[in-house]
C-alpha positions as CSV (number, residue, x, y, z in Angstrom):
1,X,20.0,-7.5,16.5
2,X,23.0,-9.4,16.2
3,X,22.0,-12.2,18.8
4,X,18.3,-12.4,16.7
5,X,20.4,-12.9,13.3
6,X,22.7,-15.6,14.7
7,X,19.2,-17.5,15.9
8,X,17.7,-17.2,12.9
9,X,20.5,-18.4,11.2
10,X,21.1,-21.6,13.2
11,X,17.3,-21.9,12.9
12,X,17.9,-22.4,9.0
13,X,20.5,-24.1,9.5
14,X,18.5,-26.8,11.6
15,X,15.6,-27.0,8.7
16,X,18.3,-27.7,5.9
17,X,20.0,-30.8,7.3
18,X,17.3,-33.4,6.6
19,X,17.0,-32.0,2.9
20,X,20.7,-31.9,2.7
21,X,20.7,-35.5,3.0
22,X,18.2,-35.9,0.8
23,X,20.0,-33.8,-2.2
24,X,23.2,-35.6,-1.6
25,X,21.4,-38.7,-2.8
26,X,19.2,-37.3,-5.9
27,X,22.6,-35.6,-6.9
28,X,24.9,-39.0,-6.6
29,X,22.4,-41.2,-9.1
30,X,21.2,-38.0,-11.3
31,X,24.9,-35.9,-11.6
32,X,27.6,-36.9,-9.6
33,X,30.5,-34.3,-8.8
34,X,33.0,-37.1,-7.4
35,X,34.9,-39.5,-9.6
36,X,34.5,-42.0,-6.8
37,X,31.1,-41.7,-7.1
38,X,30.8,-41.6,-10.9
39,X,32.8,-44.9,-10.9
40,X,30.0,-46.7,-8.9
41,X,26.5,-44.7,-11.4
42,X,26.0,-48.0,-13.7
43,X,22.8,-46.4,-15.0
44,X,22.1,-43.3,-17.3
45,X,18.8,-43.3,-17.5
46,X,17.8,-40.6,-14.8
47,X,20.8,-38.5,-16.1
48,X,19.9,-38.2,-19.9
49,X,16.4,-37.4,-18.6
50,X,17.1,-34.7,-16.2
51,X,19.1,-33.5,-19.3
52,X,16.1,-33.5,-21.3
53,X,13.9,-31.7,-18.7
54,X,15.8,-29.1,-17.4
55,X,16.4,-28.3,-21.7
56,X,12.0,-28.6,-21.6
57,X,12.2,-25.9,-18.9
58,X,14.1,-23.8,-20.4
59,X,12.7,-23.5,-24.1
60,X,8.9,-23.2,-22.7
61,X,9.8,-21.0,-19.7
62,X,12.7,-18.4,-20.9
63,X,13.6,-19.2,-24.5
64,X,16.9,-17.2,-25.5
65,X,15.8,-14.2,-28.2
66,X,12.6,-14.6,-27.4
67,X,9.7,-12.7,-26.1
68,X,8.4,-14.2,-22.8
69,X,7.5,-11.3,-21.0
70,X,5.4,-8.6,-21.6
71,X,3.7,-5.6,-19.3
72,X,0.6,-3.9,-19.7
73,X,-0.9,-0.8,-19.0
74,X,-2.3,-0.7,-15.5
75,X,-4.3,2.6,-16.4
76,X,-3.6,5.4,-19.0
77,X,-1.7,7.4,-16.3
78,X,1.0,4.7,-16.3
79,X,4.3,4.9,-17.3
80,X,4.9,3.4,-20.9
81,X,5.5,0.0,-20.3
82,X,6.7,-0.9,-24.1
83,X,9.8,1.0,-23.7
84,X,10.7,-0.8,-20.3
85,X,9.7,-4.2,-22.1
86,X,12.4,-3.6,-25.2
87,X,15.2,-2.7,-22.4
88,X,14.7,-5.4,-20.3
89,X,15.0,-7.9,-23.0
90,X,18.1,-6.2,-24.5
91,X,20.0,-6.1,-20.9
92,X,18.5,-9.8,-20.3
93,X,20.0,-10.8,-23.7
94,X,23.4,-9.3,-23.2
95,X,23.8,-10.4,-20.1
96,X,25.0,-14.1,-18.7
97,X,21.2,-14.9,-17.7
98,X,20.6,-17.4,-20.6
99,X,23.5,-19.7,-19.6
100,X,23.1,-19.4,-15.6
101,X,19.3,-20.6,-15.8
102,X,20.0,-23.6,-17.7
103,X,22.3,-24.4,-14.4
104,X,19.2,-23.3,-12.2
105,X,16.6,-25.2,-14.0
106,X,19.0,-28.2,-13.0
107,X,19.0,-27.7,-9.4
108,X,15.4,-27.4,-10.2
109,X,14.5,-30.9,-11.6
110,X,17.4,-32.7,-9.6
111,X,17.1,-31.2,-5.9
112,X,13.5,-29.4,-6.1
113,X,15.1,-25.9,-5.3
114,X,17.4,-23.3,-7.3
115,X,18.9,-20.2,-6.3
116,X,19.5,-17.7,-8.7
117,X,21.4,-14.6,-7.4
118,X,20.5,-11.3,-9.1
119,X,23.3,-8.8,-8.5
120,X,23.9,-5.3,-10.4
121,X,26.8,-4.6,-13.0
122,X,29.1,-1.5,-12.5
123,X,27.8,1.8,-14.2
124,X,29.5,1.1,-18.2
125,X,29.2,-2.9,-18.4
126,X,27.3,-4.1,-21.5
127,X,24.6,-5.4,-19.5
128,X,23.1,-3.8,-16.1
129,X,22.3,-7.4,-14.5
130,X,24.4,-10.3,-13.7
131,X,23.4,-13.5,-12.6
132,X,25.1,-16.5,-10.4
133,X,23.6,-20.0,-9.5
134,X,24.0,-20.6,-6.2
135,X,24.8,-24.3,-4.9
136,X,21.9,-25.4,-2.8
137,X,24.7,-26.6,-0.9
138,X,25.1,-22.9,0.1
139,X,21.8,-21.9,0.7
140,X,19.3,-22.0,3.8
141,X,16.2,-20.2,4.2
142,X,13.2,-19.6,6.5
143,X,9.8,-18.8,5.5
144,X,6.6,-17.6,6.7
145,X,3.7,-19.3,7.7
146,X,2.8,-17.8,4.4
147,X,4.5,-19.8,2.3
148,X,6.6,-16.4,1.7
149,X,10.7,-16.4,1.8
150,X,11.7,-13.9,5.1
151,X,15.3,-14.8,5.3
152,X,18.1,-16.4,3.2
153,X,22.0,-17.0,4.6
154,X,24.7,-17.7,1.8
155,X,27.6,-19.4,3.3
156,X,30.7,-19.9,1.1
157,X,34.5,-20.1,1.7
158,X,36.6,-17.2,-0.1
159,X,40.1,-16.5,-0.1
160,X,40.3,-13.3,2.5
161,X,41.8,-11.7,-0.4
162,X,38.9,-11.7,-2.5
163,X,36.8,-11.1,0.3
164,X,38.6,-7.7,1.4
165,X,38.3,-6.9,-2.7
166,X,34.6,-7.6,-2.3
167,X,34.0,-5.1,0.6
168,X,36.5,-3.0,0.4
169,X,35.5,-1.0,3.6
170,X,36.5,-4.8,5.8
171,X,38.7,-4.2,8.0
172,X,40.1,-7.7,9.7
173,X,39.6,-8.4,13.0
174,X,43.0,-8.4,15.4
175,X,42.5,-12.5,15.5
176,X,42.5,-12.8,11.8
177,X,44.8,-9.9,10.8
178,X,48.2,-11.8,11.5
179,X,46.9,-14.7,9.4
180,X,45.4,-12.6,6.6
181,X,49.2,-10.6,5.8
182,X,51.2,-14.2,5.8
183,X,48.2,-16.0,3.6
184,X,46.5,-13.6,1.8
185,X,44.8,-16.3,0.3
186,X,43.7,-18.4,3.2
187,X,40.0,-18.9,3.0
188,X,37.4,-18.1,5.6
189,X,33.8,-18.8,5.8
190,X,31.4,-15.9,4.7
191,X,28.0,-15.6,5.3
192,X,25.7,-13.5,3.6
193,X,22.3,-12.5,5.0
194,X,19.3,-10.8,3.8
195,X,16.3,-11.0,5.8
196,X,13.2,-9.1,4.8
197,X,11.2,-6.7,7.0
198,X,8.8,-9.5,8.8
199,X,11.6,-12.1,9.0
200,X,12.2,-11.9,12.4
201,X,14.8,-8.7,13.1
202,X,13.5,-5.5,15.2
203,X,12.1,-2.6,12.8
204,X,15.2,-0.1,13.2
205,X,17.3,-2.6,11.8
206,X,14.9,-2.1,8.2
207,X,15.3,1.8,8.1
208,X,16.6,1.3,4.8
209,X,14.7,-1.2,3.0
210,X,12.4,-4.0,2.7
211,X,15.4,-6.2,3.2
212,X,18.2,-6.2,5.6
213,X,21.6,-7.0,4.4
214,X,24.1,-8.2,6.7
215,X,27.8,-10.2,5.6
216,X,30.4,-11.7,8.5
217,X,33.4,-13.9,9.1
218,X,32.1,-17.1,10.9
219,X,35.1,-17.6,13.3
220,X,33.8,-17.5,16.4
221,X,33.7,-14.7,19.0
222,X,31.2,-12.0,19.1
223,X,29.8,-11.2,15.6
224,X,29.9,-7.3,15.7
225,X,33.8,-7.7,15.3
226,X,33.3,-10.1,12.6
227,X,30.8,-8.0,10.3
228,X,32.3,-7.3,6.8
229,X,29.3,-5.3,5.6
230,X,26.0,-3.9,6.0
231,X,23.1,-2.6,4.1
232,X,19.4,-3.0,2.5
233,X,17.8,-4.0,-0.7
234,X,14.6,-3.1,-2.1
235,X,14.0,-6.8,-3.6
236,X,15.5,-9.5,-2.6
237,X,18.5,-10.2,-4.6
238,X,18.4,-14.0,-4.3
239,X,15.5,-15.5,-6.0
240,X,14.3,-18.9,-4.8
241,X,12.1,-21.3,-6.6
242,X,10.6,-24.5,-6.5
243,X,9.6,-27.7,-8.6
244,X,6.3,-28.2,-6.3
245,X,6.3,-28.5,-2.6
246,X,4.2,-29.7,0.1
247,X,2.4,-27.4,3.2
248,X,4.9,-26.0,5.4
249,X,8.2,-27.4,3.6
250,X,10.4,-24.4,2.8
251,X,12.6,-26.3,0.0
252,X,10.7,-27.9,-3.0
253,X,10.6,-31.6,-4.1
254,X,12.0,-32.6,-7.2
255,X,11.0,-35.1,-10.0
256,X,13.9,-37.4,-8.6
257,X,13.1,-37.8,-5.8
258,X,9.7,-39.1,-6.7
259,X,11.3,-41.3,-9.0
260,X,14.5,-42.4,-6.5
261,X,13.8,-45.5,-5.4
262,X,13.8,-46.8,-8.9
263,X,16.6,-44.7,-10.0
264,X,18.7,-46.4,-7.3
265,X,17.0,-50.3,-8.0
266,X,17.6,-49.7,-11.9
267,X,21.7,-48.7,-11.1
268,X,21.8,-52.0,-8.5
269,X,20.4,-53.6,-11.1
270,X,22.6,-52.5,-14.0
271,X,25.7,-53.3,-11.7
272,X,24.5,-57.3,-11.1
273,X,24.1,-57.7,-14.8
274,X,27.7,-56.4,-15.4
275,X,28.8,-58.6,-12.4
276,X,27.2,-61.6,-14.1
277,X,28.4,-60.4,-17.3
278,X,31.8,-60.7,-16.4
279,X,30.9,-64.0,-15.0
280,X,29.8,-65.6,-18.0
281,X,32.8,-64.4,-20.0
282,X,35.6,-65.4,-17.6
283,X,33.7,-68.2,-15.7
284,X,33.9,-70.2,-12.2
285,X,36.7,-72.7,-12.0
286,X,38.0,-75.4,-9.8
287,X,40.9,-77.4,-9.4
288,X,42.3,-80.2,-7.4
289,X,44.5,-79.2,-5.2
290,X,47.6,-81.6,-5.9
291,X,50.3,-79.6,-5.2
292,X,51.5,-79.1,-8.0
293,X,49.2,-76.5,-9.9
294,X,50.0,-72.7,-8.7
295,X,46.5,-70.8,-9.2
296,X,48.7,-67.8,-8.6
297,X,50.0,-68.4,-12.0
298,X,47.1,-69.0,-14.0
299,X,45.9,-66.0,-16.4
300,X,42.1,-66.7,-17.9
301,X,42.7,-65.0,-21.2
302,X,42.0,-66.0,-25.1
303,X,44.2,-68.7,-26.2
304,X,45.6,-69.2,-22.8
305,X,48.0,-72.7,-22.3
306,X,47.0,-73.7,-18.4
307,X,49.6,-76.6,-17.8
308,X,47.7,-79.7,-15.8
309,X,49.4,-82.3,-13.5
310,X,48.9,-86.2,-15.2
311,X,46.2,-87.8,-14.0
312,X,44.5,-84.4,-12.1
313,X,41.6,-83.5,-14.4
314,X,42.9,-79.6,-13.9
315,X,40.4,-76.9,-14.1
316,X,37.0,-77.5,-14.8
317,X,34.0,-74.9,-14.9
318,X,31.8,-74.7,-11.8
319,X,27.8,-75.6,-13.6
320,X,25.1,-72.8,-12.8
321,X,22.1,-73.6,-11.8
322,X,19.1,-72.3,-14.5
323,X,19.6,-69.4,-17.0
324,X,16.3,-68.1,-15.5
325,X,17.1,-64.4,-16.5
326,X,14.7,-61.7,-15.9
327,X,16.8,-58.6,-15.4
328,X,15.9,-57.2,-19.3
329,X,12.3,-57.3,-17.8
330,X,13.1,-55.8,-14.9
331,X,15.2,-52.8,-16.0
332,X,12.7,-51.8,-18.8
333,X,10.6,-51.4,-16.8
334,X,12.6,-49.2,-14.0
335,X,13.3,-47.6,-17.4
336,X,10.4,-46.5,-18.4
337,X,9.1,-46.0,-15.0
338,X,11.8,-43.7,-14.6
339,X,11.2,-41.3,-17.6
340,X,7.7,-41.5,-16.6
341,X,8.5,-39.7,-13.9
342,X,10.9,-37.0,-15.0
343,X,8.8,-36.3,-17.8
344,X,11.5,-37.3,-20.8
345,X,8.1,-39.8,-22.5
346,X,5.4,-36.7,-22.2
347,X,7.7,-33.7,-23.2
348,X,9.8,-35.5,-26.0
349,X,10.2,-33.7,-29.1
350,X,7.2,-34.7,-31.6
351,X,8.3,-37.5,-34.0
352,X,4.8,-38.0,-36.4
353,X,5.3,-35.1,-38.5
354,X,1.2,-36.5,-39.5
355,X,-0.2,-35.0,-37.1
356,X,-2.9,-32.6,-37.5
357,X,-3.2,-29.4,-36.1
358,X,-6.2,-30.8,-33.9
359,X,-3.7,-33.4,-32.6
360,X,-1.4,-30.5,-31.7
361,X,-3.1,-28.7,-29.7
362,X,-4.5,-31.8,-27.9
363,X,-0.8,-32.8,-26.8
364,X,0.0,-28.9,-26.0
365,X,-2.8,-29.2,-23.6
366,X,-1.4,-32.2,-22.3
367,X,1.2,-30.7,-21.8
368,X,0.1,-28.1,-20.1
369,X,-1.9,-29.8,-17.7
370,X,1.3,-31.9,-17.0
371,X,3.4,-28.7,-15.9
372,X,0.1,-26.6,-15.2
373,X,1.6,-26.9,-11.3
374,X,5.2,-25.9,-11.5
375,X,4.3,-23.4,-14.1
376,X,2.0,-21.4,-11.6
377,X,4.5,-22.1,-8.7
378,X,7.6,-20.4,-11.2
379,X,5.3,-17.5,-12.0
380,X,5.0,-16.5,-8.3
381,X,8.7,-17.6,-7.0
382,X,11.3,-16.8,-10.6
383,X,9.4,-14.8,-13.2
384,X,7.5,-12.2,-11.0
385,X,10.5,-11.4,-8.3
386,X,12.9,-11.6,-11.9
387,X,11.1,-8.7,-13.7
388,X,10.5,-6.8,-10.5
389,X,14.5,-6.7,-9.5
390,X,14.8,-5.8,-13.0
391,X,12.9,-2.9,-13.6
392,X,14.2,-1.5,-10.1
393,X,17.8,-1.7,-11.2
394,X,16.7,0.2,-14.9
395,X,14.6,2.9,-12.7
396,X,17.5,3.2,-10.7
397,X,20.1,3.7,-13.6
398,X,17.8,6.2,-15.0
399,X,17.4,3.3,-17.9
400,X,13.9,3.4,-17.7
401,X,10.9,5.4,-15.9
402,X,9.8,3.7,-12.5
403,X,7.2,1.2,-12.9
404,X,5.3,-1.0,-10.4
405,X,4.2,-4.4,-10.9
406,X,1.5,-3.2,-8.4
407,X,-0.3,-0.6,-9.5
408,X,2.1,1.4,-12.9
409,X,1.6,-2.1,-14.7
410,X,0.7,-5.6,-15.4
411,X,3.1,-8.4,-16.2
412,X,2.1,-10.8,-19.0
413,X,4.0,-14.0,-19.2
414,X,3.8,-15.1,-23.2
415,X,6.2,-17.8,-23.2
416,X,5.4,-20.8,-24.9
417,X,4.1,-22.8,-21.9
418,X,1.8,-19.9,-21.6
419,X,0.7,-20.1,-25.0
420,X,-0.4,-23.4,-25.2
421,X,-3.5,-22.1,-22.8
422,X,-3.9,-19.4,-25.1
423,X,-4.1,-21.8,-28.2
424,X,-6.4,-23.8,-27.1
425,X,-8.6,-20.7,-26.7
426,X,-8.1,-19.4,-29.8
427,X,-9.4,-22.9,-31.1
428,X,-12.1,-23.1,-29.3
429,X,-13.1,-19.3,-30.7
430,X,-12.0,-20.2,-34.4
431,X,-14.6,-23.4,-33.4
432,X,-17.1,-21.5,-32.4
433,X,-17.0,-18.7,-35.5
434,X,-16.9,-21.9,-38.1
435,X,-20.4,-23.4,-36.4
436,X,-22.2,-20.3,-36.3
437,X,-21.3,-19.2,-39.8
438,X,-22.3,-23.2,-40.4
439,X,-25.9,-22.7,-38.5
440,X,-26.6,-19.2,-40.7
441,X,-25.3,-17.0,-37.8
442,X,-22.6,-15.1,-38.8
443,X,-23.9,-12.1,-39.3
444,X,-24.2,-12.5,-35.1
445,X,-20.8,-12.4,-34.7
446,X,-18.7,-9.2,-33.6
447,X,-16.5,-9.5,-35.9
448,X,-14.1,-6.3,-34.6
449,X,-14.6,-7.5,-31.2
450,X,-13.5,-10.8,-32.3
451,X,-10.7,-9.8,-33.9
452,X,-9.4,-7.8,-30.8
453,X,-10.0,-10.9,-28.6
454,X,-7.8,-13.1,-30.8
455,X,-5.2,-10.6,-30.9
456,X,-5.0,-9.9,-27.2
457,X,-4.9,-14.1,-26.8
458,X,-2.2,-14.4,-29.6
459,X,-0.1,-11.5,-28.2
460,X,-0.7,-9.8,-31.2
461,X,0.9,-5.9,-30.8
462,X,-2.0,-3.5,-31.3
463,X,0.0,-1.6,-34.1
464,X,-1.0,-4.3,-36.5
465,X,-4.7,-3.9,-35.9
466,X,-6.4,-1.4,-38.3
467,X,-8.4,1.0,-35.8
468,X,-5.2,1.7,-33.6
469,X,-3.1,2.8,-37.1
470,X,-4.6,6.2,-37.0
């Protein structure tokens, strides 16, 4: 089992390193970590609208204090969903989940793939869940020919301190023990593991779960010595999602790196004009080299004295050739080209306060269609995995009765992305009810019928309709 985890590993491993290259580069023009390479971004563009989008996510996908999920009654023997609803949103709410998916939704725009780690408080925390966002950095997984996530490694350096507080059942290898009682905080390499039940490991090794969990010390030698922990999950505790992604790519593609190649022209671009800038304000000189005149000594500045020797004609400025400039053309254009592609000129916040509700709903629409993609694609990889981790840990802590995404209940998304689809329903209903009562028809109208249809579209709870108050 051990030899088949290492393979799989390196396997990963192997499918990372040409998308590793490729994040480095979306990172460095979008959100750079080093100064060095902040000192040579000339260009803000792509950074103010990866800003704006990964704010866009979050506000139509999981708005803080409000409701985005929902579940419904698979059937009336089911468990009563409501109750599980109200106590996921509290434990959701007073937990850090708000401020680590704004850092997901990030990942998300800029390298086309997030990790968002789901992990369970100790029994008495204010909250049940807690949530960490994993560096892509960290991350490498395998995947089906399904399309479906089978294994995930997390490789990080800890200090071997915090490591041993981690697992506390670790006991150090002989080749690390000396080392760990001089340096308690020397760090070492751990890799985390969890692969599910058709991701490649013999069955005996999934006794215990859909999802094997193993944890080591890379450094070297045979890994059975180097194990710091074993163990299963039901779900898989690291959720993985993706901006869109082609067949058979196991990371997602981002919006920047669609829009890189002018990201990177519009920053050479920026950098030219500021090297031409500085051109026009200091200038080209020449001088005749007499002998006499030091250049060492001369200091272009504002009200400078440059001595000259008689009879040389000292410095004079070197004459351009044509002010033919056509950079302003070019960078608006990488500008807007730019934005374009990130989204920040179809998602911006609505500026005609004029428009009519018919307008509305036409850009909601367009919006919609716009994110229709990535919306379905979160549904399936963050959202569903998210509520199903979450009602196993409250079934768990006794928090709430089990429930089953598969057969206790039904998960409604009502978020505001969802709702634009459901608006433009309700419109074309309300459209519908104002021509036949035009033509004479209303009397064929179901109006109860009606009335339930609107509600179920609008998310309406059925305690505020009149035939379920008795």
């Amino acid at each position: 089992m051990n030899k088949k985890l290492i393979q799989l590993y390196k396997q990963s491993l192997a499918g990372r390193e040409i998308w590793a290259r490729r994040w480095e580069q979306c990172q460095l023009y979008t959100m750079p970590m080093r100064d060095d390479d902040t000192a040579k971004l000339f260009d803000a563009t792509a950074g103010d609208a990866v800003d704006a989008l990964a704010a866009n996510m979050f506000s139509l996908l999981t708005p803080p204090e409000s409701l985005w999920i929902s579940l419904t009654r698979a059937s009336e023997f089911s468990p009563d969903p409501d109750a599980a609803v109200v106590s996921l949103r509290r434990h959701l709410n007073d937990s850090n989940f708000y401020t680590t998916i704004h850092q997901c939704y990030l990942d998300m725009v800029i390298l086309g793939t997030a990790c968002l780690f789901f992990s369970e408080n100790p029994i008495g925390a204010e909250s049940a869940f807690n949530f960490t966002a994993i560096p892509m950095s960290d991350i490498s997984v395998l995947r089906n020919g399904s399309g479906d996530l089978t294994a995930v490694f997390h490789a990080t350096s800890l200090p071997a301190m915090e490591i041993m507080e981690k697992y506390p059942a670790w006991t150090p290898p002989a080749n690390l023990r000396d080392g760990i009682k001089q340096n308690p905080e020397m760090h070492l390499r751990l890799i985390q593991a969890v692969v599910a039940s058709d991701g490649g490991l013999p069955p005996e090794a999934l006794a215990k779960g859909g999802y094997e969990f193993t944890a080591w010390i890379d450094a070297g030698g045979d890994l059975e010595n180097n194990i710091v922990a074993t163990g299963a999950f039901e779900q898989c505790p690291y959720i993985i999602f993706r901006w869109s992604a082609a067949a058979g790519e196991a990371y997602g593609r981002s919006p920047v790196m669609r829009a890189l190649p002018d990201i990177k022209t519009a920053n050479k671009v920026v950098e030219l004009v500021l090297k031409n800038a500085t051109i026009a304000v200091s200038g080209i000189w020449q001088a005749d080299d007499d002998g006499v005149i030091n250049l060492s000594n001369i200091n272009l500045t504002p009200g400078a004295i440059i001595p000259k020797a008689v009879g040389s004609s000292g410095l004079t400025p070197l004459r351009a050739g044509a002010d033919f400039d056509v950079s302003q053309l070019v960078l608006s254009d990488l500008r807007t080209r730019i934005r374009h592609a990130l989204l920040a000129d179809r998602l911006s916040i609505i500026v005609d306060k004029e428009m009519t509700a018919t307008e509305v709903i036409a850009r909601n629409t367009d919006m919609m269609r716009i994110l229709g993609a990535t919306y379905g694609r979160l549904l399936c990889e963050l959202i569903r995995p998210l509520v199903e981790r979450a009602l196993s840990i409250c079934a768990r802590r006794g928090i709430t009765d089990p429930i089953s995404l598969h057969s206790d209940a039904r998960l409604c998304y009502v978020a505001p992305i969802a709702q634009m689809a459901a608006d433009e329903r309700v419109t074309q209903v309300l459209s519908w009810i104002s021509a036949a009562g035009a033509a004479g028809f209303g009397d064929a109208i179901n109006r109860p019928a009606t009335i339930e249809y609107l509600a179920a579209a609008l998310h309406i709870p059925d305690k505020l309709l009149a035939g379920n108050n008795q």
